[in-house]
MMTF fields as JSON, N, C-alpha, C and O atoms, coordinates in Angstrom:
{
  "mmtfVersion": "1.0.0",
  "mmtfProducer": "UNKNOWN",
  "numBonds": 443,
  "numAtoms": 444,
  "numGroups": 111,
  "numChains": 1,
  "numModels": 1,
  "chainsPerModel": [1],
  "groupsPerChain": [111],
  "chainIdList": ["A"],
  "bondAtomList": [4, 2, 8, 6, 12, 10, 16, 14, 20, 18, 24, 22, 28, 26, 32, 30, 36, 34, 40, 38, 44, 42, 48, 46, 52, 50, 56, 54, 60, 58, 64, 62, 68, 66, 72, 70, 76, 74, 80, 78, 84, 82, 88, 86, 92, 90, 96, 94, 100, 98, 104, 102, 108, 106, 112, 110, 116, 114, 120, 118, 124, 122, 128, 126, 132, 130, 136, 134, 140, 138, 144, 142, 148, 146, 152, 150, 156, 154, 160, 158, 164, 162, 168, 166, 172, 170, 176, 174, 180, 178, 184, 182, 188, 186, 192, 190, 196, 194, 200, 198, 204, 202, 208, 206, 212, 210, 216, 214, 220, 218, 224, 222, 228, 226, 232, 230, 236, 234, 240, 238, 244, 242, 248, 246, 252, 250, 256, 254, 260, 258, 264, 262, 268, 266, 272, 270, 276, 274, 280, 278, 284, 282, 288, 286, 292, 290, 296, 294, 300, 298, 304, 302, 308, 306, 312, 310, 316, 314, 320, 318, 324, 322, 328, 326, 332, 330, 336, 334, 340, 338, 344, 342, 348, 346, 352, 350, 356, 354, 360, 358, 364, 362, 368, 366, 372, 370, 376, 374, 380, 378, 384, 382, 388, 386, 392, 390, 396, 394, 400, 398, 404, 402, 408, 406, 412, 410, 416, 414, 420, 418, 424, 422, 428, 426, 432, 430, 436, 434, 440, 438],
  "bondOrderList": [1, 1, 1, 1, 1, 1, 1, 1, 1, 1, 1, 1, 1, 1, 1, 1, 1, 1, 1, 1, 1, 1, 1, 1, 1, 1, 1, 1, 1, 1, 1, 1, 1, 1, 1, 1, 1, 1, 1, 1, 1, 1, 1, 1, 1, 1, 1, 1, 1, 1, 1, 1, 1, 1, 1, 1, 1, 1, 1, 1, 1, 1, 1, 1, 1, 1, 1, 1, 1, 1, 1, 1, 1, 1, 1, 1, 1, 1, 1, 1, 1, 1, 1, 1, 1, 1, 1, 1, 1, 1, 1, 1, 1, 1, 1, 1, 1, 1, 1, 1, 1, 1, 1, 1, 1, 1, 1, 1, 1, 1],
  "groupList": [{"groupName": "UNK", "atomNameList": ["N", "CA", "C", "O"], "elementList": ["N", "C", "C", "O"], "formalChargeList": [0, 0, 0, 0], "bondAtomList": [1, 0, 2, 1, 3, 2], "bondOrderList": [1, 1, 2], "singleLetterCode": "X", "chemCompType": "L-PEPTIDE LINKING"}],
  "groupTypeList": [0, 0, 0, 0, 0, 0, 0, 0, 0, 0, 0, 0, 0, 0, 0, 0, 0, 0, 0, 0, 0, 0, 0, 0, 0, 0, 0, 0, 0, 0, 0, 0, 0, 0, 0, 0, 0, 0, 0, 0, 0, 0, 0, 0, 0, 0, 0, 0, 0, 0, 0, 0, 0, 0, 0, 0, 0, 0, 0, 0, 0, 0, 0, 0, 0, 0, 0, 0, 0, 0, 0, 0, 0, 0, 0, 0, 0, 0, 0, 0, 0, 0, 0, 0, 0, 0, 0, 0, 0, 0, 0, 0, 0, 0, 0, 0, 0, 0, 0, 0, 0, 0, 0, 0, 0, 0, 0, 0, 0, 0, 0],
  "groupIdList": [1, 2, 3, 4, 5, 6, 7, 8, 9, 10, 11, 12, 13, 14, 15, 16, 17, 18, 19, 20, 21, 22, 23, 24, 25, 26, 27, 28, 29, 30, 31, 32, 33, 34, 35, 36, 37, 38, 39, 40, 41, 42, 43, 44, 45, 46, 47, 48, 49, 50, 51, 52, 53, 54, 55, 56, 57, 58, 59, 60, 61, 62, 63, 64, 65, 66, 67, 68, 69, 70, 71, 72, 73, 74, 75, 76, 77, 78, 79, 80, 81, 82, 83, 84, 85, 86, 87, 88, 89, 90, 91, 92, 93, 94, 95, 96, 97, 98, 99, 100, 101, 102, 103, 104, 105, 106, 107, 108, 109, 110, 111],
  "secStructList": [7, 7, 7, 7, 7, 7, 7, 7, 7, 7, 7, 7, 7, 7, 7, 7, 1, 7, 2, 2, 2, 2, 2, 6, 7, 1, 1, 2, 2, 2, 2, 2, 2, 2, 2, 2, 2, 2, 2, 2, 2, 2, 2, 2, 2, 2, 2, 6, 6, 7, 7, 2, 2, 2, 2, 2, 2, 2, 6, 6, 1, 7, 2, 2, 2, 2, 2, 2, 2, 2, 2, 6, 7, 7, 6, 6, 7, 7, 2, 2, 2, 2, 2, 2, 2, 2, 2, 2, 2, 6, 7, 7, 7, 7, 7, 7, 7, 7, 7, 7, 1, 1, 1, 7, 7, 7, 7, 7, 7, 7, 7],
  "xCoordList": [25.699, 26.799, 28.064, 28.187, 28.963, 30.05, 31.444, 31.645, 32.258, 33.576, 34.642, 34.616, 35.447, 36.405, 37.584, 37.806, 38.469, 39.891, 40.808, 40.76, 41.93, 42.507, 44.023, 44.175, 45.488, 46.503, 47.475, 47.628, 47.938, 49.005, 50.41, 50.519, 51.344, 52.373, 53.432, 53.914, 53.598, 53.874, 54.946, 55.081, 56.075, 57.557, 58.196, 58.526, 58.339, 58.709, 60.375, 61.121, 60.779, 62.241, 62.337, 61.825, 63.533, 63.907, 64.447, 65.62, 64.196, 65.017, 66.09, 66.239, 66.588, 68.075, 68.015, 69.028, 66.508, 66.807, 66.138, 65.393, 66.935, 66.822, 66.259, 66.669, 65.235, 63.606, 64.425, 64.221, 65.432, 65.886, 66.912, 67.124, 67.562, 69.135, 68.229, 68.527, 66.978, 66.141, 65.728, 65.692, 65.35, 64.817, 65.897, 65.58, 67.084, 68.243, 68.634, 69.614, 67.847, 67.644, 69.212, 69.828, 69.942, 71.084, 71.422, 70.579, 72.508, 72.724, 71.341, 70.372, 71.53, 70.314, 70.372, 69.397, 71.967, 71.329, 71.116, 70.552, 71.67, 71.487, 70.122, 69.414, 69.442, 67.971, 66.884, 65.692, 67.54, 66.892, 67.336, 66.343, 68.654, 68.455, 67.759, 66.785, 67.636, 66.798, 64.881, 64.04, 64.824, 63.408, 63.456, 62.446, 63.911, 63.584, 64.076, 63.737, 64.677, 64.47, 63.106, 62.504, 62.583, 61.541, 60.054, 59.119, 60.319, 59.475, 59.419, 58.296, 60.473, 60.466, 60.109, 58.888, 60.668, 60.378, 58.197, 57.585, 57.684, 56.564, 56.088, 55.124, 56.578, 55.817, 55.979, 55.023, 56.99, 56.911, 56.041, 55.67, 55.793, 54.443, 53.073, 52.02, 53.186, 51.765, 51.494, 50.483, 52.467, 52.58, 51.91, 50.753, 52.814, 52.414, 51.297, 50.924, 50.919, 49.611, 50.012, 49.3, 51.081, 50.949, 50.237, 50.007, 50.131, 49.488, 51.391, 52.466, 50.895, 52.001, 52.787, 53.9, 51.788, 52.003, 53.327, 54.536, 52.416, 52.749, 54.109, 55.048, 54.592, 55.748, 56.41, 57.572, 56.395, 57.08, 57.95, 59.117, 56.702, 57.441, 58.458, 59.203, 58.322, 59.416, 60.408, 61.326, 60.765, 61.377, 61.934, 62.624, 61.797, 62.088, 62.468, 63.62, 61.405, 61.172, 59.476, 58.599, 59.455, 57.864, 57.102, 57.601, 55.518, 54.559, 54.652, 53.883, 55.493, 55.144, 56.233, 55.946, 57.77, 58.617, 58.183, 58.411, 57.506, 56.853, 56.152, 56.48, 55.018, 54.891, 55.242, 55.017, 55.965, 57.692, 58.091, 58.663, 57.823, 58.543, 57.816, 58.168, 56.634, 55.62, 55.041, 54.295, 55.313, 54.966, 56.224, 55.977, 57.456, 57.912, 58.85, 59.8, 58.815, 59.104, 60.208, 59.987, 61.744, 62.874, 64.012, 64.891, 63.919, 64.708, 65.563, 66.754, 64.369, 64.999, 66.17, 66.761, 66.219, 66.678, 68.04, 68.303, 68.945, 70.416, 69.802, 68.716, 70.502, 70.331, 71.173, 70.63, 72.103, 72.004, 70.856, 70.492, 70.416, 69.005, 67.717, 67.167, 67.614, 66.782, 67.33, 66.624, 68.779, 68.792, 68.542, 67.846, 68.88, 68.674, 67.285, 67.094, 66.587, 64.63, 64.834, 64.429, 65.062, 64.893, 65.286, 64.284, 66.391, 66.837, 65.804, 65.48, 65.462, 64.574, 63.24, 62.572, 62.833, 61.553, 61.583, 60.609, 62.748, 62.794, 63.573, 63.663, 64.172, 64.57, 66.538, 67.182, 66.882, 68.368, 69.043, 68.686, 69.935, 70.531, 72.436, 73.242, 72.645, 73.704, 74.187, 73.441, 75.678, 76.158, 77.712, 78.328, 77.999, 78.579, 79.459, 78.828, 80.862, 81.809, 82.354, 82.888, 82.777, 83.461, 84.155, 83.528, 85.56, 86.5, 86.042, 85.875, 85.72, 85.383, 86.474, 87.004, 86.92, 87.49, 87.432, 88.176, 86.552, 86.464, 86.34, 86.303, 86.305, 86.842, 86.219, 86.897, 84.782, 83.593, 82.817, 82.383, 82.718, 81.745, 80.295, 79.872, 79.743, 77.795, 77.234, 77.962, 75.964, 75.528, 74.108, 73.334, 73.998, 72.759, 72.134, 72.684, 70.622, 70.702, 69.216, 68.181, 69.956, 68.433, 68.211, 68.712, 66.915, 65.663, 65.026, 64.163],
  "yCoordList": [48.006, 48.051, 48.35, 47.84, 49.102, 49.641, 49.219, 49.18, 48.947, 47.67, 48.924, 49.775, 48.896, 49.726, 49.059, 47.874, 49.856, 49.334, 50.108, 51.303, 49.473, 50.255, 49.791, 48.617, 50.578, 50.041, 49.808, 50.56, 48.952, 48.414, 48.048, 47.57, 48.461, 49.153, 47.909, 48.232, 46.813, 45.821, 45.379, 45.21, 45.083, 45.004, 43.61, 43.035, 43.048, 41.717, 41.797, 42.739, 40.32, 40.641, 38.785, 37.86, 38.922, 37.503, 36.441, 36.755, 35.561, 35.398, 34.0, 33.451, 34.093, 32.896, 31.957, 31.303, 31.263, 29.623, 28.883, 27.916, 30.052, 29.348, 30.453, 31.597, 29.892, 30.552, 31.355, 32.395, 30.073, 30.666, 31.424, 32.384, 31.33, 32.447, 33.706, 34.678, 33.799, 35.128, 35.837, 37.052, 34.565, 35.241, 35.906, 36.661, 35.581, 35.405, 34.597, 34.764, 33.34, 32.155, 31.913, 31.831, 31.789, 31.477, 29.959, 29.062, 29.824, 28.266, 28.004, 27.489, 28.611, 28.719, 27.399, 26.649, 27.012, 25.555, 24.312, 23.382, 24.317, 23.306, 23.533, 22.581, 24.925, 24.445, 24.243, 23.946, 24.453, 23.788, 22.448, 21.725, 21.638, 19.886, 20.148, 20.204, 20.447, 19.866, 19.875, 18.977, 20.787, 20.665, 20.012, 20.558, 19.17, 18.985, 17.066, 15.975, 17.273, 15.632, 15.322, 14.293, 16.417, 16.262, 16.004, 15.214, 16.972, 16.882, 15.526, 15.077, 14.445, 13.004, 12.657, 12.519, 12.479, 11.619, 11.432, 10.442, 12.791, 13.146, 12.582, 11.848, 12.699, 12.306, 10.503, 9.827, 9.824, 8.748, 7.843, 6.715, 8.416, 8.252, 8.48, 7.955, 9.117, 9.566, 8.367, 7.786, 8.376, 7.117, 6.032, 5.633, 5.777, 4.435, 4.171, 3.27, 5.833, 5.436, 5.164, 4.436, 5.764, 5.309, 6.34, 7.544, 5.615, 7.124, 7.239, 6.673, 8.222, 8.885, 7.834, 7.899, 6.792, 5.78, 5.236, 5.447, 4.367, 3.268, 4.282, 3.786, 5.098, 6.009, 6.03, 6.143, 5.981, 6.121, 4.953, 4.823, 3.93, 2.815, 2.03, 1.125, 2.616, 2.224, 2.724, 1.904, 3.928, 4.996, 5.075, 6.075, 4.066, 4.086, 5.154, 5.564, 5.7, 7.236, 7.262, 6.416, 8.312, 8.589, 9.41, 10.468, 8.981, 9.785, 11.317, 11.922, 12.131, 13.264, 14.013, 14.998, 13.205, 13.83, 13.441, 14.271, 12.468, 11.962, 13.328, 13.879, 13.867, 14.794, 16.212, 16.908, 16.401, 17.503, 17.487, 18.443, 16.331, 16.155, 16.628, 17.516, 16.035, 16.18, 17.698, 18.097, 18.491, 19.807, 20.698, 21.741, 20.337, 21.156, 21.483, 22.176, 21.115, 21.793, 21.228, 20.658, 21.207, 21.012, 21.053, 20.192, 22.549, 22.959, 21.484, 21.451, 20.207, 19.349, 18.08, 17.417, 18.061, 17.218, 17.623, 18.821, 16.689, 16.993, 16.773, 16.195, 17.298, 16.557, 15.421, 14.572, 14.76, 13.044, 12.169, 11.073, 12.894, 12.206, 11.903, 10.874, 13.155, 13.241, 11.949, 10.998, 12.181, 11.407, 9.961, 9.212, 9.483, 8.323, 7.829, 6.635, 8.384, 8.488, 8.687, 7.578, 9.135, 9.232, 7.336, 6.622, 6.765, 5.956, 4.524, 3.578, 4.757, 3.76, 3.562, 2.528, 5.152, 5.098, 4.113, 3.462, 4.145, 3.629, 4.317, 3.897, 5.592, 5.719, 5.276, 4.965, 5.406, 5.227, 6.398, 7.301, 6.468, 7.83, 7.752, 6.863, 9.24, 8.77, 10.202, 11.181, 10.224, 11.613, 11.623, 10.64, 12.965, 12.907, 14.211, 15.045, 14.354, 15.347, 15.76, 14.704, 16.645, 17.074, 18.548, 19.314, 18.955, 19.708, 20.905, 20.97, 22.149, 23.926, 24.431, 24.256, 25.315, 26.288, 27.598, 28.578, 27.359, 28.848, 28.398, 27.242, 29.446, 29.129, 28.122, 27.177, 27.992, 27.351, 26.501, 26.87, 25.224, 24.358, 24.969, 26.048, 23.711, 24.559, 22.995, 22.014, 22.919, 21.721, 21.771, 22.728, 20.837, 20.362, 19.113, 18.296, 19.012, 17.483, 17.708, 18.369, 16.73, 16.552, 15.271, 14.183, 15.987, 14.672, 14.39, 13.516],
  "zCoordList": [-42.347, -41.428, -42.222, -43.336, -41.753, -42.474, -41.786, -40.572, -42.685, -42.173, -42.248, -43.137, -41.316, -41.122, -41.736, -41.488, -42.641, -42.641, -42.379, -42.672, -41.701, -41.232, -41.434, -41.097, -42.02, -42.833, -41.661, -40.698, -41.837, -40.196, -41.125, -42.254, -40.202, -40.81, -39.818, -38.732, -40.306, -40.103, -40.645, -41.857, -39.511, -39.657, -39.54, -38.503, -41.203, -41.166, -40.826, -41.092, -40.053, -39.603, -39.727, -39.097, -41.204, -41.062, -40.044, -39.84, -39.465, -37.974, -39.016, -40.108, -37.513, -38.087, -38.22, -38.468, -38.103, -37.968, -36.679, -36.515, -35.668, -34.287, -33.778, -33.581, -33.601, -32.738, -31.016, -30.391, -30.829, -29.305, -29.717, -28.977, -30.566, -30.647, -30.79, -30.096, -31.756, -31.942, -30.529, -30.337, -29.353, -28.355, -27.393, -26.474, -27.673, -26.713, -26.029, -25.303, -26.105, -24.865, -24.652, -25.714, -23.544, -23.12, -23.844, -23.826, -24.359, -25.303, -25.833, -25.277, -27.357, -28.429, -28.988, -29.037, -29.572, -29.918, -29.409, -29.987, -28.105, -26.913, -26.953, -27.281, -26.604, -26.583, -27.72, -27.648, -28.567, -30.208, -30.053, -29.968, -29.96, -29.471, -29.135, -29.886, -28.08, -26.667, -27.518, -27.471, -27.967, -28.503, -29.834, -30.279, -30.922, -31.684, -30.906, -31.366, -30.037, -29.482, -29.044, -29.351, -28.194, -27.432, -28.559, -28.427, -29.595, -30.759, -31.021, -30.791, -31.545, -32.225, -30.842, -30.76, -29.809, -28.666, -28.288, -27.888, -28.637, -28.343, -29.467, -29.248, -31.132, -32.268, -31.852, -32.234, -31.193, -31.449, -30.596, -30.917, -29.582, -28.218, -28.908, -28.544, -29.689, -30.41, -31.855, -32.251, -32.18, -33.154, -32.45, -32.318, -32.136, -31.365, -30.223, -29.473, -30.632, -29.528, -27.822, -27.132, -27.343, -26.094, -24.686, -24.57, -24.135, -23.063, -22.371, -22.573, -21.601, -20.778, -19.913, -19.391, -19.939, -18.505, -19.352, -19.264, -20.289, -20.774, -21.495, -20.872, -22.178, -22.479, -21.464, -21.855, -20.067, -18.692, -18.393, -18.025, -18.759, -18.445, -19.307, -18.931, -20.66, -22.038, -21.653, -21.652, -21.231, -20.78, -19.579, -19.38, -18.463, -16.994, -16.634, -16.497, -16.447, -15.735, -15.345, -15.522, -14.878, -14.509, -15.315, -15.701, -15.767, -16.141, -16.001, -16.748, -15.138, -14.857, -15.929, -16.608, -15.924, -17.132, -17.951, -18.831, -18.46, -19.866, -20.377, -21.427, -19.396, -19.737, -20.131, -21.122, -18.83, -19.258, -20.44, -20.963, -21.049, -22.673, -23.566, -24.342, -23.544, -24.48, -24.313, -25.208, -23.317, -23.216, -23.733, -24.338, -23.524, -23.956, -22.866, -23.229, -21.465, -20.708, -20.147, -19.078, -20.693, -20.991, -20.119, -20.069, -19.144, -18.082, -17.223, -16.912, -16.962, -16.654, -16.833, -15.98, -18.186, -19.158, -19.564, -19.675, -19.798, -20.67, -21.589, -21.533, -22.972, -24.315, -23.877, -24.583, -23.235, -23.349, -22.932, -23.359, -22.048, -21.203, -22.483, -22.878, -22.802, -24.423, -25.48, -25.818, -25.904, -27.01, -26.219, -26.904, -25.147, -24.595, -24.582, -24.812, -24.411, -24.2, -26.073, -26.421, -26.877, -28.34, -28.567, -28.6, -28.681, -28.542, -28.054, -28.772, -26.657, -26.168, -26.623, -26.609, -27.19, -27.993, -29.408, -29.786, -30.017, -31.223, -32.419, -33.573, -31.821, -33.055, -32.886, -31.883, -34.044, -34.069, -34.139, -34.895, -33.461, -33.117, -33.453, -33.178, -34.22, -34.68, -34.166, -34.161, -33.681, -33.854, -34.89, -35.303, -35.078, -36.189, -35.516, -34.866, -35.682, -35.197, -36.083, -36.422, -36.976, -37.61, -37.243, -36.513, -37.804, -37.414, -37.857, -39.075, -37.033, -37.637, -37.179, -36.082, -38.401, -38.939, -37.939, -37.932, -37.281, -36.782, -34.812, -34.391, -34.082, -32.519, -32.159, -31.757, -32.182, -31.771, -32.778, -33.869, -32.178, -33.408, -33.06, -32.646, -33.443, -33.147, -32.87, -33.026, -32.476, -32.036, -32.935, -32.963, -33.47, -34.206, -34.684, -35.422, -34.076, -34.178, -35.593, -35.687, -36.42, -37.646, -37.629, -37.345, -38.195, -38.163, -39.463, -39.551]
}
């Protein structure tokens, strides 16, 4: 049997950081918060082993955004709603303001 190769002409393109500013997503780093809360909020349910329920009820909200979270699926949520659910899960949450130089600050939350 004879293996074909064939040369693919493959166009690497450094992106910026932010997966959504690359896609165009409307407020790129609002929706980078928004997903790297949802990331710890989901790693810390999984830690601890909880099902969706029992995450709902830490959380006073319902099983169905528990899941919204843990999927990814964001559209519903402020980032205050997030860091608040980050917060009740366990972690400590700090924000930090400092003065830019230029028209617009930027929003970024690390973990």
């Amino acid at each position: 049997m004879k293996t074909k190769t064939r040369k693919r002409n493959n166009t690497v393109i450094e992106g910026s950081g932010n997966v959504f500013a690359d896609m165009g997503v409307a407020e790129p780093e609002q929706a980078l918060a928004k997903a790297k809360l949802a990331a710890k909020i989901a790693a810390a349910i999984d830690e601890e082993k909880l099902t969706q329920t029992e995450a709902a009820e830490r959380l006073g909200t319902d099983q169905a955004k528990v899941s919204a979270i843990v999927r990814g699926r964001l559209d519903q949520f402020s980032t205050e709603r997030l860091l608040q659910y980050a917060q009740m899960i366990g972690y400590d949450v700090e924000i930090r303001v400092s003065r830019r130089h230029q028209r617009t600050g930027h929003l970024r939350i690390s973990t």
